[in-house]
C-alpha positions in Angstrom: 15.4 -3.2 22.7 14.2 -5.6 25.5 11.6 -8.1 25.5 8.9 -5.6 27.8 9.7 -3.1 25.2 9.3 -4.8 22.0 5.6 -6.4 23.6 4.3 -3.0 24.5 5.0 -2.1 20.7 3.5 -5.5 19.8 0.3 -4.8 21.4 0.5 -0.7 20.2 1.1 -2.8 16.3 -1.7 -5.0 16.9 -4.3 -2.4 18.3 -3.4 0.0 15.2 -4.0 -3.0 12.6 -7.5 -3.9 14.2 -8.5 -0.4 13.7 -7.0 -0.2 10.1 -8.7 -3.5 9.5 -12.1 -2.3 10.6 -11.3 1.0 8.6 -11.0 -0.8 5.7 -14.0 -2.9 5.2 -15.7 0.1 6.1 -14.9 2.3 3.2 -14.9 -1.5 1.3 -18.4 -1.5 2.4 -18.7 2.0 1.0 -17.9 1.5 -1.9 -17.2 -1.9 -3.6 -19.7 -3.6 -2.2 -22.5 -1.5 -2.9 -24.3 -0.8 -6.3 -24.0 2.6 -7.7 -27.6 3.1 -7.2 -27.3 2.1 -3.4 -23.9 4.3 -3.1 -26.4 7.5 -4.2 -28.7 6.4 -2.3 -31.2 6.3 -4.4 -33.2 3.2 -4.4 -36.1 4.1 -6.5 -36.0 3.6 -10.4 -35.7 6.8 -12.1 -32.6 8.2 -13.6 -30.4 10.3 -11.5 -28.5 13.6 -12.8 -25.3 12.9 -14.4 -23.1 15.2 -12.1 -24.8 13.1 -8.9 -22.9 10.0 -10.9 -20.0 11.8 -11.3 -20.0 13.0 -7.9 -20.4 9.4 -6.5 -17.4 8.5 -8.8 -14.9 10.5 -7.4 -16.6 9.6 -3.6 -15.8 6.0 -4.6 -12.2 7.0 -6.3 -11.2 8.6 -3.0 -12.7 5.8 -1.1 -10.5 3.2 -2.7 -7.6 5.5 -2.9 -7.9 5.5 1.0 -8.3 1.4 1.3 -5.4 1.3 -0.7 -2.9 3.4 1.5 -4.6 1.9 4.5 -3.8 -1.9 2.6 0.1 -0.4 2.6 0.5 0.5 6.3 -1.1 -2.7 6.9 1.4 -4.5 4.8 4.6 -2.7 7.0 2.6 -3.2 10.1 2.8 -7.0 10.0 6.5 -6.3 8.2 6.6 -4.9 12.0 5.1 -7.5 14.0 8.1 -9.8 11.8 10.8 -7.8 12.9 9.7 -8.3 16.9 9.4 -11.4 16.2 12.8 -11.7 14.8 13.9 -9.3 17.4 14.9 -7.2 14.2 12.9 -4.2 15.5 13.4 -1.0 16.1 16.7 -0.4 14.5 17.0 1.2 11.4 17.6 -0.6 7.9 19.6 1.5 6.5 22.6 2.3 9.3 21.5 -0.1 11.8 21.2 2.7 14.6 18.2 2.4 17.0 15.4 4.3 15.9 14.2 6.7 18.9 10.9 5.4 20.7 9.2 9.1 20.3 9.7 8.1 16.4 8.2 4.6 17.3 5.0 5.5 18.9 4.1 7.7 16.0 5.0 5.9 14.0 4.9 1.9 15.0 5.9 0.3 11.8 8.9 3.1 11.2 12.0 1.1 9.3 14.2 4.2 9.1 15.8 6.5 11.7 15.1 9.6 11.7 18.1 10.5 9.8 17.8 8.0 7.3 14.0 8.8 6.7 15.0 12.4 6.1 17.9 11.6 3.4 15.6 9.1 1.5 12.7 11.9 1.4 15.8 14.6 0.1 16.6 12.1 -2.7 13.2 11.2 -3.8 12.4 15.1 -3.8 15.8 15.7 -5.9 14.6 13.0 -8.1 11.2 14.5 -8.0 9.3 11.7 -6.8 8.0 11.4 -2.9 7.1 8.7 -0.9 5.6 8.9 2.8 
């Protein structure tokens, strides 16, 4: 991959991890830095229904389940930003092929092929655990 090539997917890696970023303290905002009374939005001091607190759990739940998967790509988005850097980027770990640039626009931060993407997802089916 040339150098104009491996900037434009700097500056695609960079603009996805701002967003992610700003995603993230969002749903942070959301939901861990807020009270339980101010997540129900209810500010006043009387007891609320016990389903409306359950409700507001799983909201939370769901809310830090997604901070958490955003916190992952994060991760291999600056694992990305390392391999331009090292000029590692855009070939596959596994066989060392190039990994398509239609794959690479979807998916910036990709560190299989294709291929090798598709036999990892057969064997963690098989083994009956999945991974995306």
């Amino acid at each position: 991959m040339d150098k104009r090539e491996r900037e434009k997917f700097k500056s695609l890696l960079l603009e996805r991890r701002e967003q992610l970023s700003k995603q993230i303290d969002d749903l942070e905002e959301q939901s861990l830095r807020r009270s339980q009374r101010e997540f129900a939005g209810d500010l006043s001091g009387y007891a609320y229904h016990m389903a409306d607190v359950g409700t507001d759990n799983y909201n939370r739940q769901v809310n830090l389940g997604l901070v958490s998967n955003e916190q992952k790509i994060l991760y291999e988005i600056d694992q990305a930003l390392l391999r331009i850097k090292e000029k590692m980027f855009g070939k596959c770990e596994v066989c060392g092929c190039r990994i398509d640039n239609r794959r690479l626009k979807i998916v910036p931060y990709a560190r299989l092929c294709i291929n090798c993407k598709e036999l990892k997802e057969q064997e963690e089916l098989s083994k009956g655990k999945i991974n995306s």
